[in-house]
N, C-alpha and C positions, 0 to 999 in steps of 0.2 A: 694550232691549226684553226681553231674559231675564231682568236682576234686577229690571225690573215683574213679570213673569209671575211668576218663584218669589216675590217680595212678597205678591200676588194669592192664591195658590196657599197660601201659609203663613198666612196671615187666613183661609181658606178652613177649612182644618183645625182649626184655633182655635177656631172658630165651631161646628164639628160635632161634638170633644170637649164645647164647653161643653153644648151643646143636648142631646145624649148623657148628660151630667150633670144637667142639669136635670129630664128627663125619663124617666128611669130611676126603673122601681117600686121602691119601698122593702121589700118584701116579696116573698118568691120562691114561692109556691103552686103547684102544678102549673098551667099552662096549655096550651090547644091553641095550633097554630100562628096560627092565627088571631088572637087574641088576643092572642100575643106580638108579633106584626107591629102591630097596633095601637097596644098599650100600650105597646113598646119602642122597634120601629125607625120608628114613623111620627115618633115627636119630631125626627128628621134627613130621611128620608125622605118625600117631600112626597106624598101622596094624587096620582093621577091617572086617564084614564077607565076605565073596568072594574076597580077595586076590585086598579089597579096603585100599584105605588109607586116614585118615581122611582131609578136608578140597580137597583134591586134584581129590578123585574119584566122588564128589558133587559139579563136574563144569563141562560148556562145552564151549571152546571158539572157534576164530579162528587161527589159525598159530600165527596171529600179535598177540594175546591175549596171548595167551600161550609163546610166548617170552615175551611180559612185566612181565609175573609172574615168570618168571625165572631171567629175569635182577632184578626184584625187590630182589629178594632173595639174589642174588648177593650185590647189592648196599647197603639193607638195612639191610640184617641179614649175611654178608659176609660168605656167599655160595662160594663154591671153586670149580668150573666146568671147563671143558675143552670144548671149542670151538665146537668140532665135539661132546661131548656127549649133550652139549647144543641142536645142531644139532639133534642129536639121540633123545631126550626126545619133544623136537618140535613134531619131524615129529610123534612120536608114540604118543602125546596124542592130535595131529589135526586131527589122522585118528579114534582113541577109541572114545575120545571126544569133538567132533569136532560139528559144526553147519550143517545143512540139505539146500540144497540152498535158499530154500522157507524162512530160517528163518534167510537170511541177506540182504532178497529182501527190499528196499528201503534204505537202510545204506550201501550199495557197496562203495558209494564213502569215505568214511572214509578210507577205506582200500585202494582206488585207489588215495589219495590222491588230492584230490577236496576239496581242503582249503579255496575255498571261498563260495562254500555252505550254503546256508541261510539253519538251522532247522526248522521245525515247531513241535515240539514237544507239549503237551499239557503245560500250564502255570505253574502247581504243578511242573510238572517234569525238565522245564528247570531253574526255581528256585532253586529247590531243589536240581538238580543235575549236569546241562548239561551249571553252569554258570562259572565254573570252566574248565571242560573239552567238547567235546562233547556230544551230545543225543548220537549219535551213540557208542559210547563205549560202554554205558551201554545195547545197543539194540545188540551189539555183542557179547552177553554171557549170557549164562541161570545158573540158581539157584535155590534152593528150599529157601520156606522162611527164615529156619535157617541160610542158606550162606550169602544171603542177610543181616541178619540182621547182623551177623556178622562181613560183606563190612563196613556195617552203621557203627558201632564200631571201626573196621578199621582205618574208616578218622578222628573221632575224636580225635583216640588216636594218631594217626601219626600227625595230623594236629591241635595242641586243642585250635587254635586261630579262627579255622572256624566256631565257633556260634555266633564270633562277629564280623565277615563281614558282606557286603552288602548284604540285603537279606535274613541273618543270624540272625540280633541283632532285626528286629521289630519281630521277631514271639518267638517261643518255638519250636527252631528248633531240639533237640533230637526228643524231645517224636512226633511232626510232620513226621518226618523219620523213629521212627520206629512203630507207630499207622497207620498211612496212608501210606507212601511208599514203607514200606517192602510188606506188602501185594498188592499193586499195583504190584510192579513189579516182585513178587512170581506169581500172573494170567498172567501177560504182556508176561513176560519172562522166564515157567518154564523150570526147568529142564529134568522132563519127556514130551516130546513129542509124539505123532503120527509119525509126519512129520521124526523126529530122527530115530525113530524105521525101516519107510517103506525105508525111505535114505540107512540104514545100508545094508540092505537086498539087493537092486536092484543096491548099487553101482558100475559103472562097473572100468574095469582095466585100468590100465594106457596106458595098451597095443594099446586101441583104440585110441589113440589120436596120434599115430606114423603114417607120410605120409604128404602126400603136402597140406598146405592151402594159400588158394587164399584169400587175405584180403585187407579191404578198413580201412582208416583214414582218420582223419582231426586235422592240427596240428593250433591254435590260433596264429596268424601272421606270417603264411605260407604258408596254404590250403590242400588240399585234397594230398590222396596218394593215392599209392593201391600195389600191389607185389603176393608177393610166398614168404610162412614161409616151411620149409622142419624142419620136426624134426623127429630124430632117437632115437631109445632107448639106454637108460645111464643102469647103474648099479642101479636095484630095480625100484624105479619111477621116475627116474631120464633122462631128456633127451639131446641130442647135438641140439641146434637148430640154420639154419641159414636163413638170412632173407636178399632176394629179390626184391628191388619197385623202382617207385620215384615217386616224388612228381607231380602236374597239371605243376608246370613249369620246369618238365625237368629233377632237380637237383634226383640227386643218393637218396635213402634209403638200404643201404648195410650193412650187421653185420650179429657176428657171438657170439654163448654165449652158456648157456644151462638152463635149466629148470626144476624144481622140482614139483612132480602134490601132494597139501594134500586131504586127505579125498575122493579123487576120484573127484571134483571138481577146488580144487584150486590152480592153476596154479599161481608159481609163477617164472619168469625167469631174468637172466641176459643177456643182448644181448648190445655187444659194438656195436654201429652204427657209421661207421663215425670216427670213433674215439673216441666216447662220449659213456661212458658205461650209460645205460639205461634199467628202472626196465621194469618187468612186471606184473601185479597184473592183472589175469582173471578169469574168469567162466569158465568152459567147461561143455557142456550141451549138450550131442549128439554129430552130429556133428557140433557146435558149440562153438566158443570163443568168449567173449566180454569181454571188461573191457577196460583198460588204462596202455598205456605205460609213463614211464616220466624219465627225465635224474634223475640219483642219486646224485647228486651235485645239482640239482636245478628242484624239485618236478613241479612249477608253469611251468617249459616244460615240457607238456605233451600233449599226444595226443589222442584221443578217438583209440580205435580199437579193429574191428569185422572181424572174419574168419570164413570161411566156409570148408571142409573138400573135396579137389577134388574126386571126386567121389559118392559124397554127389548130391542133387540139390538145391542151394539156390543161390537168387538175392538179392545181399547183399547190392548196393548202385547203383546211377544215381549219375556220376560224368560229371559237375555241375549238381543239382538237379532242375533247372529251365529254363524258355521259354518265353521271349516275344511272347506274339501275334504279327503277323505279321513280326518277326523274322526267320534268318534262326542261328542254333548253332550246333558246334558240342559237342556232349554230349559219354562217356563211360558208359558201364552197365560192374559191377563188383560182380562175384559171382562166383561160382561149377556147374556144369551139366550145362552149359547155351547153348540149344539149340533149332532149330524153329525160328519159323519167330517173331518179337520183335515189340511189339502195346502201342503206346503210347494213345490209345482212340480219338475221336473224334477233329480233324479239328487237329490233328497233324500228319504230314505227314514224313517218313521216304523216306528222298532223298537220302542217297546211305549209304552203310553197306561199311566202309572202311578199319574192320578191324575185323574178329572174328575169336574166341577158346573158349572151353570149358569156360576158367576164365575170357573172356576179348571180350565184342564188343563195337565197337567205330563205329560214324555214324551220319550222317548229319541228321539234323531236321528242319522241320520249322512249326511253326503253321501259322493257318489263322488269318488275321488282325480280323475277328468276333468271334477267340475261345473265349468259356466263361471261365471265369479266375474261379482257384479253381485247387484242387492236381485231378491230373489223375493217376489210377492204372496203371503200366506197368507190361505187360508182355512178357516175349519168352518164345513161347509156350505156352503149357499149366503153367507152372511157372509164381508166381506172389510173390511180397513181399517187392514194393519198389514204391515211387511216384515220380509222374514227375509235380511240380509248374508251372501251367501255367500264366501268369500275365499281364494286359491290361496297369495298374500303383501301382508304390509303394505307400502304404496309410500310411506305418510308416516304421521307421530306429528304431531297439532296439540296446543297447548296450549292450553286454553279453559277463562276468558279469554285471549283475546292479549294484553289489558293488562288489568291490574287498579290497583287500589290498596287496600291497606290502611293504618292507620293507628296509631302508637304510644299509648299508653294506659294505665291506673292510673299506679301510679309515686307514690302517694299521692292521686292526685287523682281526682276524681267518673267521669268518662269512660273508658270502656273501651274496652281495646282492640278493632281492628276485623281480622282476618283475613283473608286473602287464599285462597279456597278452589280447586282446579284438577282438572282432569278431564286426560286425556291421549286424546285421541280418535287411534282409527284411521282411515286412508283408503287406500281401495286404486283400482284400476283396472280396469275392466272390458275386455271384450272390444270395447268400440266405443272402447278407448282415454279416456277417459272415467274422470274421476275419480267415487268416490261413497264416502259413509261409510261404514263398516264399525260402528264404537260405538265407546263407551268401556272401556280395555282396564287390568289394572292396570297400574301402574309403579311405578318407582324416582324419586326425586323428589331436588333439588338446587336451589341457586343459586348465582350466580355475581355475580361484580361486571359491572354490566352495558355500563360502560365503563372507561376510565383513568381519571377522575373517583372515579369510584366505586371503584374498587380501590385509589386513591391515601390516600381518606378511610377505606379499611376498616369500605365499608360491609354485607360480607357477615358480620363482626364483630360491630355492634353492632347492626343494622338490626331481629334477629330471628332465626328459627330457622325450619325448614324441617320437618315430617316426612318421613319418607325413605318409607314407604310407603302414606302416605294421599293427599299434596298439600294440607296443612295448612300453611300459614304462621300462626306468631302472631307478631306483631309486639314491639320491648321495650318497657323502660317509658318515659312520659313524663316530662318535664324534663330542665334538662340534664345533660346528663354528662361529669363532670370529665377523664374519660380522653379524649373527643374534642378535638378543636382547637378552641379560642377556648370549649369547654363545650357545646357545639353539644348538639341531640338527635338521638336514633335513628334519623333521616330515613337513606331509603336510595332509591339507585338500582339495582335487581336484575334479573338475568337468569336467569326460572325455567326448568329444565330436565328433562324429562323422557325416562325411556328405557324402553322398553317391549323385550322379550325377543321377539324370533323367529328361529326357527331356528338358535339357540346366541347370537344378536348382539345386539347390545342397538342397537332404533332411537330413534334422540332426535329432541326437537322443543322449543322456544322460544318462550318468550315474555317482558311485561316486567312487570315488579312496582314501581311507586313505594310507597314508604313513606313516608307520611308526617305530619303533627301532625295531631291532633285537630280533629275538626269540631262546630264550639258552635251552627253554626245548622242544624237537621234539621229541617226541615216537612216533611208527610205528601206531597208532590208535592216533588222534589226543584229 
């Protein structure tokens, strides 16, 4: 019965390259979506009622989903597209059929490129699905059950050695996939929504998100930023954006790029900083942006970042976001409308305002040697929507991530290395006993072999190198290397370690670092 089905299943595909071939324009002119739908993907896809077409009008993904289903087409049933209709068929089937924000709430990072993201997925499903690629994939696109089960069909006919992987070969993994999963993720993830329907309705225009935002970041072995994003309107949803800041010590964030909005939400931009062209994967939500910026040559630089729309009022960050008792510091508030007098709440005292604007006050603090430790609301004015750490002593150093992975690299070869970047967050304890964060604090930075294995191979040796005061790891080079055993490469098992100074002592905290080969397959959804 299975090698009927992959038979079935591989004529199937056969038949949708040739057709794909056959019917592929000879000539690439600009087209509207409309028309490429027609002239292109109707030669496969069969016409059906309301001006649907089959497999294509019974999905919904996001921007990055909807190009893998186009590269796929390409790669695998050689699809003949041009670049800008690529383009063109993107943008028109992320705004038709597209995701509701509500329904990519918790899976952001996939698309913002947070590759070291622990899942938690339920057990069925990261088995069954998410041990191959991510959870989030599949939580980035809705189906009705027939689609779904068709997916199912899909991998085995494309792939018909996966019932005998790991994971694959103790069970009866068809009929498991399509008895129990199809129908999971038919409820999980359908295609008819609520949320879809009221999204369509209330989305507003691109046009609102043109004018100045005042925005805050934090970049992993560098620290805090903040600036003015200015973007103008492009042609359709399209915008010029340039971008204004710098960093807590000093150094420039300057660039200039532009920016495409899908679905009324989904901002995605290019912006060279610096010199280093750099993505943008965000939300817009009101007047609101968050998401992650990261260079495009090397994802693992990236940086958190939220904007507020001037004109707007929102307190978007306490830059640093922490206070000794009985300290004096000076601290930035970063946000839109910021004005009124600025309360950090009890036994913390505002010694002198050295610097304010609508986007930007900066100002001396101190609290009293008896504040009770624990986050205090701040506000200007009536405005609130940001905490200020107060802290007596640090009670723990975390390392974040707690696991990472990077990756070894050049070495002659096309693929770069991929970094391992780490923060050392503090955590203290409040007076209800009660742990809560305090921020991110500097350190001192190390590794270690992170078991006998590892010390045995001397992989803190060849693995890579550490920066001692940023929490930079670069990994070494790829291929192998004669000095290792049997020529092996720079893979490593590491234990990063971090030690943060208080009170004369140095507090450490752990966590774990795999190094290791190069990754040749990256799609835009991981």
């Amino acid at each position: 019965m299975k090698r009927k089905l992959r038979l079935r299943l591989s004529a199937s595909l056969l038949a949708i390259a040739t057709c794909t071939a056959l019917h592929a324009p000879s000539s690439f002119a600009a087209r509207d979506a409309g028309s490429i739908l027609k002239e292109t993907c109707q030669g496969c896809h069969t016409p059906e009622a309301g001006d649907a077409l089959s497999r294509i009008s019974h999905q919904r993904k996001t921007p990055e989903g909807w190009l893998m289903s186009i590269a796929r087409m390409q790669t695998m049933h050689g699809l003949k597209i041009s670049d800008e209709d690529r383009r063109t068929l993107v943008k028109y089937l992320a705004d038709t059929q597209g995701l509701a924000p509500s329904e990519t709430d918790g899976v952001r990072y996939a698309l913002e490129r947070r590759l070291n993201t622990v899942e938690h997925f339920d057990e069925q499903t990261t088995q069954m699905c998410a041990r191959c690629h991510s959870g989030a994939r599949i939580a980035l696109q809705r189906r009705p059950a027939q689609e779904w089960e068709r997916l199912v069909n899909f991998h085995l006919g494309q792939w018909p050695s996966l019932e005998y992987q790991a994971l694959s070969r103790d069970r009866e993994w068809l009929p498991t996939a399509l008895k129990d999963m199809v129908p999971l993720l038919a409820q999980r993830y359908p295609l008819d929504n609520p949320a879809w329907k009221a999204w369509q309705q209330a989305r507003p225009s691109a046009a609102s998100l043109v004018g100045d935002w005042s925005f805050s970041g934090h970049l992993p072995g560098k620290g805090e930023l903040a600036g003015v994003m200015s973007v103008s309107a492009g042609e359709g949803d399209q915008f010029k954006v340039s971008v204004k800041g710098q960093y807590a010590d000093g150094s420039p964030f300057n660039g200039q790029g532009s920016a495409i909005l899908y679905n009324g939400y989904e901002w995605r931009g290019n912006v060279t900083v610096d010199g280093v062209v750099m993505r943008q994967v965000l939300a817009a939500q009101g007047n609101a942006l968050q998401g992650r910026m990261f260079e495009a040559e090397h994802d693992e630089r990236g940086l958190d970042f939220i904007a507020a729309k001037q004109g707007s009022q929102r307190l978007l960050a306490v830059q640093p976001g922490y206070l000794k008792a009985g300290a004096e510091a000076e601290v930035t508030l970063v946000g839109a409308g910021l004005s009124g007098t600025p309360s950090f709440g009890k036994d913390v005292e505002v010694l002198q305002v050295l610097e304010q604007s609508p986007e930007r006050i900066r100002l001396k603090l101190k609290a009293a040697a008896s504040a009770q430790p624990g986050l205090r609301e701040v506000s200007v004015g009536s405005l609130k929507g940001a905490t200020l750490a107060v802290y007596q002593r640090i009670a723990e150093v975390k390392v974040v991530p707690a696991f990472s992975v990077a990756r070894i690299g050049d070495g002659g070869g096309s693929t770069p290395k991929v970094q391992g970047r780490f923060d050392a967050e503090a955590w203290g304890q409040g007076a209800d006993g009660k742990a809560y964060r305090i921020g991110v604090m500097p350190a001192q930075w190390k590794v270690e072999a992170f078991d006998e294995q590892a010390a045995k191979d001397e992989d803190v040796k060849y693995a890579g190198s550490m920066q001692a005061d940023s929490g930079v790891f670069t990994p070494g080079d790829a291929g192998p290397n004669p000095q290792r055993k049997m020529s092996t490469n720079n893979a490593g098992n590491l234990k990063v370690i971090a030690a943060v100074e208080e009170g004369g002592k140095a507090l450490t905290g752990e966590g774990q670092l795999i190094v290791t080969v190069q990754r040749w397959n990256n799609p835009p959804i991981p």
